[in-house]
C-alpha positions as CSV (number, residue, x, y, z in Angstrom):
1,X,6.8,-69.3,42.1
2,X,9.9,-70.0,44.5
3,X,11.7,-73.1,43.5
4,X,14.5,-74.3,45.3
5,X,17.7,-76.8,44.3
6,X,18.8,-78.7,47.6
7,X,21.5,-82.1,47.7
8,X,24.8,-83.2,48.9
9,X,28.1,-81.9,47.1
10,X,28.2,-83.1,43.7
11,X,24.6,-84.1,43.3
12,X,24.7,-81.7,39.5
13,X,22.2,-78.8,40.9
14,X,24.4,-76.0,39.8
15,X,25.1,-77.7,36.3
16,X,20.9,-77.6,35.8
17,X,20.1,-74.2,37.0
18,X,20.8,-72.8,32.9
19,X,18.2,-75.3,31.7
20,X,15.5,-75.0,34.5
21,X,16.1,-70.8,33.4
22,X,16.0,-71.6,29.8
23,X,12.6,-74.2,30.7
24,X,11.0,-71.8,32.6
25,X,11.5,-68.8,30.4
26,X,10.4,-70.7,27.6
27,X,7.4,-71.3,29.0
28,X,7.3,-67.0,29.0
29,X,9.0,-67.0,32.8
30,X,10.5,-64.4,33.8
31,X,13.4,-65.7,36.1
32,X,15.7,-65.0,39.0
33,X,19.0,-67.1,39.6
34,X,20.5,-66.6,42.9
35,X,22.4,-68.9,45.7
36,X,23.1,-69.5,49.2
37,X,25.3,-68.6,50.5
38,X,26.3,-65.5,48.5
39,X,23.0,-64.5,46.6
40,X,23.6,-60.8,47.6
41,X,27.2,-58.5,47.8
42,X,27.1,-58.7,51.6
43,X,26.0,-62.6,50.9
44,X,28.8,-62.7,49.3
45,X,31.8,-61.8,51.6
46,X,30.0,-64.1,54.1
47,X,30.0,-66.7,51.9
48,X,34.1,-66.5,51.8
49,X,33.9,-67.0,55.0
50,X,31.9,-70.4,55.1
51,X,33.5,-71.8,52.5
52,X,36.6,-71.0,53.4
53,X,38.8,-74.8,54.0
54,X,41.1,-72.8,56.4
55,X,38.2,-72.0,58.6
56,X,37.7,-75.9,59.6
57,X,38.1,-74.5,62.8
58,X,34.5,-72.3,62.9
59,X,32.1,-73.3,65.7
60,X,28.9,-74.7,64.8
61,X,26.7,-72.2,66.2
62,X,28.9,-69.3,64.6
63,X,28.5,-71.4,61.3
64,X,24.6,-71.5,61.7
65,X,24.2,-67.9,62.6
66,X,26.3,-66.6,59.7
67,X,24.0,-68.9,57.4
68,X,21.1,-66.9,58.9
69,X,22.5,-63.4,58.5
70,X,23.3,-64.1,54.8
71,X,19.6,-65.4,54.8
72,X,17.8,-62.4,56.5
73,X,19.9,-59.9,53.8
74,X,19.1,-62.2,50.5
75,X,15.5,-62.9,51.6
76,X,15.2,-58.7,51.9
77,X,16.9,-57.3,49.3
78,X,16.6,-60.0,46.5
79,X,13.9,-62.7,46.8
80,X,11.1,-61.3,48.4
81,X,11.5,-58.1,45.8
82,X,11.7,-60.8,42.8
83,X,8.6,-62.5,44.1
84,X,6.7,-59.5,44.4
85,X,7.3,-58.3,40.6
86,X,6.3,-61.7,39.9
87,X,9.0,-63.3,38.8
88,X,10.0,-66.9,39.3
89,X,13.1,-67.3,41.5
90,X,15.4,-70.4,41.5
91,X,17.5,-70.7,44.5
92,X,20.6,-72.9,44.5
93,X,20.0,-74.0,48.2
94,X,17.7,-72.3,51.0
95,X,16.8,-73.3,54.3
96,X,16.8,-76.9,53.7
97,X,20.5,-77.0,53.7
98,X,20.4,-75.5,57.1
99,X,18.5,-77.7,58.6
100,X,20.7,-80.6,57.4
101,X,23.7,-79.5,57.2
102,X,23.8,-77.4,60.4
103,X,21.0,-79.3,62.2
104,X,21.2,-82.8,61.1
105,X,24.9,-83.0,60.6
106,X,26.7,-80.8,63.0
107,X,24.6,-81.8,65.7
108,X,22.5,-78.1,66.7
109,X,19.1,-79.1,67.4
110,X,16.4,-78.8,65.0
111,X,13.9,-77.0,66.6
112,X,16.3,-74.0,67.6
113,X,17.1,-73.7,64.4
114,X,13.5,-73.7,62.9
115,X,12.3,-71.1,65.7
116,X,15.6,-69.0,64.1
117,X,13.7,-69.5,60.3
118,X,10.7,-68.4,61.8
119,X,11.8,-65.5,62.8
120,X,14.2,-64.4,59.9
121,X,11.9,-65.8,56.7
122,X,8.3,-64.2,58.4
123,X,6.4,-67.0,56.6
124,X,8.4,-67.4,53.7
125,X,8.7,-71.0,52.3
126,X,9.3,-72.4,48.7
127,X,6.6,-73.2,46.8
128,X,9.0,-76.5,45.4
129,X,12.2,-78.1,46.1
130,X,13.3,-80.0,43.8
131,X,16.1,-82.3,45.8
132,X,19.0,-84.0,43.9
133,X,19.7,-87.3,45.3
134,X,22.5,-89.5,44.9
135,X,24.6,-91.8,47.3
136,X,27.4,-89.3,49.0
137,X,29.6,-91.5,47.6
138,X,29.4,-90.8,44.6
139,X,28.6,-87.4,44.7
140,X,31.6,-86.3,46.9
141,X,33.4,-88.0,44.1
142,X,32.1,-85.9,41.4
143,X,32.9,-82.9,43.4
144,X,36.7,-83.2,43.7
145,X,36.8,-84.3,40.1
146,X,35.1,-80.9,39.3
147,X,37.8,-79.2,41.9
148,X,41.1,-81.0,40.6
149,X,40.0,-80.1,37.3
150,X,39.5,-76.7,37.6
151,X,35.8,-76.6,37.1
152,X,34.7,-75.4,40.6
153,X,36.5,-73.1,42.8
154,X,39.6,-74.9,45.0
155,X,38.5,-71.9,47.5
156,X,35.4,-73.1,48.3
157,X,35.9,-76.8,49.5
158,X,35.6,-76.4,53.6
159,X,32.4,-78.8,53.1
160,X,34.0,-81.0,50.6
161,X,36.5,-81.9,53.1
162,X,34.4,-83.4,56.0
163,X,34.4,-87.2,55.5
164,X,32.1,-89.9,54.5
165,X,29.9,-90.2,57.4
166,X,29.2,-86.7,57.5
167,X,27.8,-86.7,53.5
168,X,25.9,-89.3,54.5
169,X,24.1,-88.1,57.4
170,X,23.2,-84.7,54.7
171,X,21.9,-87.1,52.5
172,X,19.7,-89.1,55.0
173,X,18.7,-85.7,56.5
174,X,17.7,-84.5,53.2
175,X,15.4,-87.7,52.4
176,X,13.7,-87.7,56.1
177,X,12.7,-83.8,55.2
178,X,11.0,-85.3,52.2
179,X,9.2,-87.8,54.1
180,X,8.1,-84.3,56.3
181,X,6.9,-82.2,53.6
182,X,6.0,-85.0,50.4
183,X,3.6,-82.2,49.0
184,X,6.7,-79.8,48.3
185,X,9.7,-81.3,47.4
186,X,10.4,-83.8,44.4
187,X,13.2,-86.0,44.6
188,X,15.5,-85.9,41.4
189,X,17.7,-89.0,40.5
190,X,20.8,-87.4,40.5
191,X,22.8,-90.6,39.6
192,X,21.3,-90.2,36.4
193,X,23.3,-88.6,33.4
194,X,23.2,-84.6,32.9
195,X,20.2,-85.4,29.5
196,X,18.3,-87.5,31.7
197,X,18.4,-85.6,35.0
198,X,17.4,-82.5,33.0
199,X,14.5,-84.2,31.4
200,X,13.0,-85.6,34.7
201,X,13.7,-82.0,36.1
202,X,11.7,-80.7,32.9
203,X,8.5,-83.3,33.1
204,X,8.5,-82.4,37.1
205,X,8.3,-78.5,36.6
206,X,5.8,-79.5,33.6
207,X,3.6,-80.2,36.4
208,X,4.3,-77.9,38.9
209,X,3.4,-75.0,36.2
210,X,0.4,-76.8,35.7
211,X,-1.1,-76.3,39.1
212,X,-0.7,-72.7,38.7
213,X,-2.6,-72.2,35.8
């Protein structure tokens, strides 16, 4: 199985990832963690590059195809080889966060940018995304909490930085993608606190395991 985390900054998907592992594997799992950007070594020196706040200045299109090239390496060398030893695989963030971020967002049209997963993931499409959802607000919030505190790296903030409205149109991206696809993704209050989150996250993969038996 190929589940994937996708929300805003903030929304707490990173903070889960140990106890969907620790779920999965006690259900006799065998698991993959990996991210995007960065799930791979090449991943990861284009990820410094994304992240990166002093490159505010990167072009949208550059931005979208350097989100590709990381995707074309990590889907080769790390999740299509997981998948095919049949282990699960839980992705901090796939194509999804593409589509909104880069599509929705920064203003590159959709459909380009869906031809371009077509070609690089030859078919390859979660079999659940579980999307944490809370108002930007809040969730942008949480983030530079994390940041000032020392929590999360201060190196990594380019998206952090872009305002309000931005945020807001990822978050209203990410729900219209769930009114696309209702049959794969599962919305996660991510409002909630870190017991309760993890306990809808727990009941929701209950089920998803189930169809697979």
């Amino acid at each position: 199985m190929f589940i994937t985390l996708e929300g805003i900054e903030g929304s707490g998907k990173t903070t889960q990832v140990e106890n969907i592992v620790a779920f999965l594997k006690d259900k006799g799992h065998d698991c993959v963690v990996t991210r995007e950007p960065g799930g791979t070594d090449i991943g990861k020196k284009i990820r410094a590059i994304l992240l990166d706040p002093e490159n505010r200045g990167l072009d949208p299109m550059a931005e979208l195809l350097l989100y590709m090239a990381d995707r074309a390496q990590h889907i080769r060398e790390k999740i299509l080889p997981s998948l095919s030893q049949g282990r699960m695989v839980v992705c901090d963030r796939f194509f999804d966060a593409t589509t909104v971020y880069q599509g929705f967002a920064r203003g590159l049209d959709v459909k380009r940018i869906t031809r371009m997963h077509d070609l690089v993931f030859d078919g390859l499409k979660p079999d659940v995304t579980l999307l944490f959802d809370l108002p930007a607000k809040v969730g942008l919030s949480r983030a530079w909490n994390e940041i000032n505190s020392g929590s999360r790296d201060g190196s990594e903030t380019r998206f952090e930085k872009e305002d309000i409205a931005f945020h807001d149109i990822v978050r209203n991206g990410y729900l219209e993608l769930t009114d696309l696809e209702p049959e794969r993704f599962r919305v996660i209050d991510a409002s909630k606190s870190i017991e309760e989150v993890r306990e809808e996250i727990t009941k929701t993969l209950s089920e998803e395991l189930e169809k697979i038996k």
